[in-house]
C-alpha positions as CSV (number, residue, x, y, z in Angstrom):
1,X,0.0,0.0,0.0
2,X,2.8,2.1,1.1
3,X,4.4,1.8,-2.4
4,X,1.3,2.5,-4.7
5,X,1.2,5.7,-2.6
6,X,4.2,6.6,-3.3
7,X,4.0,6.2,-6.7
8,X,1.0,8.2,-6.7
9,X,2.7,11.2,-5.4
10,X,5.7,10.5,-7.8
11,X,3.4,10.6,-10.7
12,X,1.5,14.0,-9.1
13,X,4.7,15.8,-8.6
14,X,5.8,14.9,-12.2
15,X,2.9,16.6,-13.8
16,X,3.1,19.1,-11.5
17,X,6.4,19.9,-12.3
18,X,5.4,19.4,-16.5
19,X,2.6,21.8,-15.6
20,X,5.3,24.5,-13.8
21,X,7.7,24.3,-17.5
22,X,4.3,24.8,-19.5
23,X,2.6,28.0,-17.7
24,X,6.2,29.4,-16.6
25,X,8.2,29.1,-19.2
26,X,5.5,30.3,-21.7
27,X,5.7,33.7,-19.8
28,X,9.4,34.1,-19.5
29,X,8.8,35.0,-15.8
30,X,12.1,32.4,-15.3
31,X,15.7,33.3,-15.7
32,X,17.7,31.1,-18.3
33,X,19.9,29.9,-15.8
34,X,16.9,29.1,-13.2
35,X,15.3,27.2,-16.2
36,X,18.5,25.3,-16.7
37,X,18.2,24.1,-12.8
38,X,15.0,23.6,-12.9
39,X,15.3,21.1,-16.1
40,X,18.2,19.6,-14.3
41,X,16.0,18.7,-11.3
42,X,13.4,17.5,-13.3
43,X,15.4,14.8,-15.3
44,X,17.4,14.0,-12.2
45,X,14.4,13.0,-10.0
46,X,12.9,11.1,-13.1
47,X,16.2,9.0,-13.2
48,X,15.8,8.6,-9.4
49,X,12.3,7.7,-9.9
50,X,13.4,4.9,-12.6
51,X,16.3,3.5,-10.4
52,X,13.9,3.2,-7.2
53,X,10.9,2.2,-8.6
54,X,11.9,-1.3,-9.7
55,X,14.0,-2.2,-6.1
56,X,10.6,-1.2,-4.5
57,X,9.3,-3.9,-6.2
58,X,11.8,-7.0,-5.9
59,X,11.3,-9.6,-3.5
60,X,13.5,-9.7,-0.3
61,X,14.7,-12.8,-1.5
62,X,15.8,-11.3,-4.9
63,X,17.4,-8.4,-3.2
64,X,19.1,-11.1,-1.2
65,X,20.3,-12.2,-4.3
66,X,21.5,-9.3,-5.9
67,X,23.4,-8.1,-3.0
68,X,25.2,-11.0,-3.2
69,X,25.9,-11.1,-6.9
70,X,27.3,-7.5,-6.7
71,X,29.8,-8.9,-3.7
72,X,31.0,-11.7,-6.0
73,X,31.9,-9.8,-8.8
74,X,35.5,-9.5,-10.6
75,X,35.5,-5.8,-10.6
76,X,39.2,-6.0,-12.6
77,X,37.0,-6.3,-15.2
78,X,35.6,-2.7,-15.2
79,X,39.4,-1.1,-15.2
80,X,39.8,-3.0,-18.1
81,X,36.5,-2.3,-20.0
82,X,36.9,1.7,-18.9
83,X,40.4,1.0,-20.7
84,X,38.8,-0.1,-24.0
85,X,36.2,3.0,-23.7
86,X,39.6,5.8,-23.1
87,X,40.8,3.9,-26.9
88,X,37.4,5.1,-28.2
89,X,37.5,8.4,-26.9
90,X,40.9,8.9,-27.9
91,X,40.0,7.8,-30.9
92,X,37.1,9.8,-31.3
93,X,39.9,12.8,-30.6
94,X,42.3,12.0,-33.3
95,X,39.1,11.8,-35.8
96,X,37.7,15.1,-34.3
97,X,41.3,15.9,-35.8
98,X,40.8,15.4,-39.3
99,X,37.5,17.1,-39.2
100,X,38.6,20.2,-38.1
101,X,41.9,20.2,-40.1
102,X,40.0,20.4,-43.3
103,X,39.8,24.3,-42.2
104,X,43.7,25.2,-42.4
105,X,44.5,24.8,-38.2
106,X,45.3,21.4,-37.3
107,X,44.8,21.1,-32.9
108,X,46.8,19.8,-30.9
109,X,45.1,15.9,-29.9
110,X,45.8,16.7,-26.3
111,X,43.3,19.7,-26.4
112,X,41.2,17.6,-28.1
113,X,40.8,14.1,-26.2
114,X,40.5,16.9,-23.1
115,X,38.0,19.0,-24.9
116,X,35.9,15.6,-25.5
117,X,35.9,14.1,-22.0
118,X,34.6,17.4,-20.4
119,X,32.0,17.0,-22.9
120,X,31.2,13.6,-21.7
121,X,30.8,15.3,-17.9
122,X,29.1,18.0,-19.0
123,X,26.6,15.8,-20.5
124,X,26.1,13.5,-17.5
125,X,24.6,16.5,-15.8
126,X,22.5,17.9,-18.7
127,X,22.2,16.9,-22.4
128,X,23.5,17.7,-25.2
129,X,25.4,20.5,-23.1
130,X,28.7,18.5,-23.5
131,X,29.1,19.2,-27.5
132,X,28.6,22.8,-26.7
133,X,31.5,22.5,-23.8
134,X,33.8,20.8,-26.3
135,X,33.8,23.3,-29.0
136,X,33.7,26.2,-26.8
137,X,37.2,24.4,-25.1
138,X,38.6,24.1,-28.8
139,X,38.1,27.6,-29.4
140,X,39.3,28.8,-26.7
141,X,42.6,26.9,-26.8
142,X,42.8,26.3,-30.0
143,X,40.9,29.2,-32.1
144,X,39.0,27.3,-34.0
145,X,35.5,29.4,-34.7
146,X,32.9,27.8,-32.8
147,X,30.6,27.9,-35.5
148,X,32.4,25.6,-37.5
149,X,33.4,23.4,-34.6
150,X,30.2,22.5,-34.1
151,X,29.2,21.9,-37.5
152,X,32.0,18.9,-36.9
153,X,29.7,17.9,-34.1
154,X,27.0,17.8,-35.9
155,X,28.7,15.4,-38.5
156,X,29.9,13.6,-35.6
157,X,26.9,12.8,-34.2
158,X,25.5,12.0,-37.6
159,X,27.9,9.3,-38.1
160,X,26.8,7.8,-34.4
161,X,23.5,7.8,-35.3
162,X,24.5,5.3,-38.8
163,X,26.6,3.4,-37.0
164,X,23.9,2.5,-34.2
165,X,21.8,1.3,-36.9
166,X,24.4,-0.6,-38.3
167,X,25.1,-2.2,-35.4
168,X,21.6,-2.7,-34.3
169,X,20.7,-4.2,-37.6
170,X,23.7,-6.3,-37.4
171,X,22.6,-7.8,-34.1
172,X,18.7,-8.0,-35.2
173,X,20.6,-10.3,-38.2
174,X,22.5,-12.4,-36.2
175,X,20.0,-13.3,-33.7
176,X,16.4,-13.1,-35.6
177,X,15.1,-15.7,-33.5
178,X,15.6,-14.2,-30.6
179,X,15.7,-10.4,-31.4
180,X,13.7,-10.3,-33.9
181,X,10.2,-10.2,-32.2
182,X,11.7,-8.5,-29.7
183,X,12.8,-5.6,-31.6
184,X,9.5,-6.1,-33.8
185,X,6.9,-5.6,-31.1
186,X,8.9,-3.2,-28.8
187,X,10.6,-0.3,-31.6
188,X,9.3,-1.5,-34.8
189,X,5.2,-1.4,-34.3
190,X,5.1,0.8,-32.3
191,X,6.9,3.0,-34.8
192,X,4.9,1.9,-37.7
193,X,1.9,2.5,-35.9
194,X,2.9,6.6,-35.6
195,X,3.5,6.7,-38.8
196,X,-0.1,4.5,-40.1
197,X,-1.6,7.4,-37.7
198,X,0.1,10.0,-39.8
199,X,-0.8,8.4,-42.9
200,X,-4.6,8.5,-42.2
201,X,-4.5,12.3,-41.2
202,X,-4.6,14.4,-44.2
203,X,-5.1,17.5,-42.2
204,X,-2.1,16.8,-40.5
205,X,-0.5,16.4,-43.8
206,X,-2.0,20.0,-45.1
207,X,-0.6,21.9,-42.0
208,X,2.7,20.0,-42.2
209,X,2.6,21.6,-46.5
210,X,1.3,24.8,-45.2
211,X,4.0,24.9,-42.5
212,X,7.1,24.5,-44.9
213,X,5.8,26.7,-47.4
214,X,4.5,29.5,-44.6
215,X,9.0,29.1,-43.5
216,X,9.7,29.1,-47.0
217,X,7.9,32.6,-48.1
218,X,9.0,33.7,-44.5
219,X,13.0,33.0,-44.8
220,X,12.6,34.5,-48.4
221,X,10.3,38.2,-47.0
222,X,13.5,38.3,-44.3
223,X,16.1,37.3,-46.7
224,X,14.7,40.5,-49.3
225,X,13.7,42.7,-46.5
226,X,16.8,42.2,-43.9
227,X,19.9,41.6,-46.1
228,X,21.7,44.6,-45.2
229,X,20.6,44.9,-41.1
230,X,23.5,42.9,-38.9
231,X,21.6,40.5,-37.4
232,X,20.9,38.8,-40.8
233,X,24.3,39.2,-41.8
234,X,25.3,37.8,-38.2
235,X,23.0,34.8,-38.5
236,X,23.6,34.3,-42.2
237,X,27.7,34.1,-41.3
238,X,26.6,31.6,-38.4
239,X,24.2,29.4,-40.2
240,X,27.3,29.2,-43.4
241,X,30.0,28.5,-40.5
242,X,28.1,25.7,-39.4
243,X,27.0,24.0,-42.3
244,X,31.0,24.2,-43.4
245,X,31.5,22.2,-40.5
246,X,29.4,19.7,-41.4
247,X,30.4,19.1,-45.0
248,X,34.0,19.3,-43.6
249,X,33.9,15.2,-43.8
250,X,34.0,15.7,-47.7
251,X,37.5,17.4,-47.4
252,X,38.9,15.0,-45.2
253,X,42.8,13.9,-46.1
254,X,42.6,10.4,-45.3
255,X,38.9,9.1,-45.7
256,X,40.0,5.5,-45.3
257,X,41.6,6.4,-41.9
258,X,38.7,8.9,-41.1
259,X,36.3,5.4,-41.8
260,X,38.6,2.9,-39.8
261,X,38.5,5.5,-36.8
262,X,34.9,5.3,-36.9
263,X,34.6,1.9,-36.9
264,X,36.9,1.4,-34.3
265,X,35.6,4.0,-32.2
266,X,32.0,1.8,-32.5
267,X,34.6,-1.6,-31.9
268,X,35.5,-0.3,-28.8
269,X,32.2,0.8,-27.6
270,X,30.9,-2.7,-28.1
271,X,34.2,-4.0,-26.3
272,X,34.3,-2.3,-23.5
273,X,30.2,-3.6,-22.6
274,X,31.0,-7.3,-23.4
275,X,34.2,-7.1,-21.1
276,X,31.9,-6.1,-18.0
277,X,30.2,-9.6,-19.1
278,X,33.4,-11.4,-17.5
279,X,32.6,-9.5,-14.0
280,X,29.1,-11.5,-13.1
281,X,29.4,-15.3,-13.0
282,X,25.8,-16.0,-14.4
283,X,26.9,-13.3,-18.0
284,X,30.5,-14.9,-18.1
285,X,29.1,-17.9,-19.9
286,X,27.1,-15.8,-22.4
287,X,28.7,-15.1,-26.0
288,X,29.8,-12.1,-27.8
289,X,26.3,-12.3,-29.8
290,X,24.9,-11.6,-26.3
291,X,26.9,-8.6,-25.9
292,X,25.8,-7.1,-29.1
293,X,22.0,-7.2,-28.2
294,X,23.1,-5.7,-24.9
295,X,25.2,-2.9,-26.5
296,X,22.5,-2.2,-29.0
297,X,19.4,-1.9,-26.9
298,X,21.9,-0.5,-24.1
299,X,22.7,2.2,-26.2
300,X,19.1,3.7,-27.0
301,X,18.5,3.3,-23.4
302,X,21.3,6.6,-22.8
303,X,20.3,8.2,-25.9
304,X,16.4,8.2,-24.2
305,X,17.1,9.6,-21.2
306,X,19.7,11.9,-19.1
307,X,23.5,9.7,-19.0
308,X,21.4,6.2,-18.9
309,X,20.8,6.9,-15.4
310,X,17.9,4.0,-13.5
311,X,16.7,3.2,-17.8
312,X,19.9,1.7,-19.0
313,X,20.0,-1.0,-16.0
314,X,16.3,-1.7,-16.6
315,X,17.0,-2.3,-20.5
316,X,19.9,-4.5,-20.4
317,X,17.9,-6.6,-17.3
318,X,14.9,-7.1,-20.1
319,X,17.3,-8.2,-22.9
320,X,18.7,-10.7,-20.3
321,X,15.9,-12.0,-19.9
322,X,15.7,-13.4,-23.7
323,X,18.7,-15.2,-22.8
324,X,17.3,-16.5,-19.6
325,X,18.7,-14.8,-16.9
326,X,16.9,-14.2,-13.9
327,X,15.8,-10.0,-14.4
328,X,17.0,-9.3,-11.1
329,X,20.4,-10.4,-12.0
330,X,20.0,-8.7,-15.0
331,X,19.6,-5.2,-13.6
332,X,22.4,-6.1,-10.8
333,X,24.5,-6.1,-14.0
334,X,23.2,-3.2,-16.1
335,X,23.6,-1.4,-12.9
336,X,27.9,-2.8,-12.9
337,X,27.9,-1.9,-16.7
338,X,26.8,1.8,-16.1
339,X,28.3,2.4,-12.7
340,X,31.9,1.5,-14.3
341,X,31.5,3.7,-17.4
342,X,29.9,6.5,-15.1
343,X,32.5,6.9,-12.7
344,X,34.9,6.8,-15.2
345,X,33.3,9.7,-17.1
346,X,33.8,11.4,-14.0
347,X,37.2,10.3,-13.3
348,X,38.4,11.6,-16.4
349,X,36.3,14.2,-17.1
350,X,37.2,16.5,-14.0
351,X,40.6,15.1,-14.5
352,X,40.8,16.5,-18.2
353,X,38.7,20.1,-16.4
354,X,42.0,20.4,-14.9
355,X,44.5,19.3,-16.8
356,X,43.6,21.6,-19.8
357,X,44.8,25.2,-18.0
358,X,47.8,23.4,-17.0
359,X,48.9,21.9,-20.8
360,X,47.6,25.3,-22.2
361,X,49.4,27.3,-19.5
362,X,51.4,29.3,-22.2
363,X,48.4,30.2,-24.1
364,X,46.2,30.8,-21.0
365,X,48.7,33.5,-19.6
């Protein structure tokens, strides 16, 4: 009884809170920064929510169990596995590289790997805040315009997005049987219904038309109207700056290296998950197939909410439970996997806060 309550009131509060963003922000009564802390909150208690809601609801004897499998484990295998995910970060650095070189100013990797692991940190404690961080870092130290550093972001983030499909695909492919109706009934429906709703609605269609022209005659009034005022000319220099940045993988020196970079940087992503299988007795036994489903699904689990926090460990407990393991000792191990490639984020990433005004102290002074 005590728990539905308390659900209850976790529910109220949420749509309170939803109800506070929708009347407040609306009215710009909030600072920015007030509405940054107040967002921050929000997704923090829903992560909160999402890690206690399923222990409220485990058994004493699976708790039991739990606690025991999480004294057991070979934590070794976490240093090693936050070793694979440094050689994808680094990396992701020395590709970040070859993207920005194709505007005349090579930077030095160092600023680079640092510039990307404050980014990681910055987006543990609110998203997509972290590729703003990192180019703001590699113009400051390195003078590349912002602009077109994060057009590079852009194309960065681009080339995750194909090569989570890849890999998801890949995994769908190699375990149909098992997958397959998995990934059917739980991303494909439901996505096919959406868009069989859209299908049906032909007003939403007209609006959708009217919308895209209504932009199009707009950008063209401002573009006849406003060509000489700064602002345009401001915004106009920005919007150029950026989309440089993203076609700057077209002018890349090495595209075969650029591509193997990529690839590995995925490679060590999927690594660095399947080595935390060696730290649990009851996933040590499972194969590198296994792994891949976990990466996969593991992976739109942090791209859904804030750093993966309380959905990654309940994703990677459902897909271990296609494989028959129990889903309590599945979320003991999501909760291993996440926990070693959190604190490392924050190892490194208030490691690299510091070490960047001390390797750019000539440049700083």
């Amino acid at each position: 009884m005590f728990n539905k309550c308390v659900v209850v009131f976790t529910k109220l509060t949420l749509q309170c809170i939803s109800t506070i963003f929708s009347n407040t922000f609306n009215k710009n009564v909030l600072s920015d920064k007030t509405k940054s802390i107040i967002k921050f909150s929000f997704f923090l208690a829903l992560g909160l929510f999402l890690v206690w809601w399923p222990l409220s609801n485990f058994s004493p004897e699976a708790k039991t169990e739990m606690r025991k499998a999480l004294q057991d484990a070979e934590y070794f295998w976490l240093i090693l596995s936050a070793f694979f995910a440094i050689l994808s970060h680094l990396s992701r650095a020395m590709r970040w590289q070859m993207l920005i070189e194709t505007f005349d100013k090579r930077p030095r990797l160092i600023n680079a790997f640092l510039a990307i692991m404050v980014g990681y940190l910055a987006n543990l404690a609110f998203p997509r805040l972290g590729e703003i961080t990192r180019c703001g870092i590699i113009n400051r130290y390195e003078k590349i315009p912002m602009d077109k550093a994060f057009g590079t972001v852009i194309t960065e983030r681009l080339l995750d997005v194909v090569m989570l499909l890849l890999f998801t695909a890949l995994a769908v492919l190699l375990q149909f049987k098992i997958l397959g109706d998995y990934f059917t009934e739980n991303i494909l429906q439901p996505l096919l219904l959406k868009i069989d709703s859209l299908g049906s609605n032909w007003l939403l269609y007209g609006l959708m038309i009217a919308g895209v022209l209504s932009l199009g005659l707009l950008a063209k009034y401002l573009s006849t109207h406003f060509r000489e005022t700064a602002i345009y000319k401001k915004l106009q220099n920005l919007m150029l700056g950026v989309w440089e940045g993203i076609k700057s993988v077209k002018n890349v020196k090495n595209l075969p290296l650029f591509i193997a970079h990529t690839f590995f940087i995925w490679t060590m992503y999927f690594v660095m998950i399947y080595a935390c299988f060696f730290t649990t007795e009851f996933t040590s036994g499972l194969g590198p197939q296994v792994g891949l489903a976990v990466f996969v699904f593991g992976s739109f689990a942090v791209v859904a909410t804030q750093g993966g926090i309380g959905a990654y460990p309940l994703m990677v407990a459902a897909v271990l439970a296609l494989y028959d393991i129990p889903y309590e000792l599945g979320y003991v191990f999501g909760w291993i996997a996440w926990s070693g490639q959190t604190f490392m984020l924050l190892l490194v990433g208030f490691a690299s806060l510091v070490l960047l005004p001390i390797v750019n102290k000539k440049e700083a002074v």
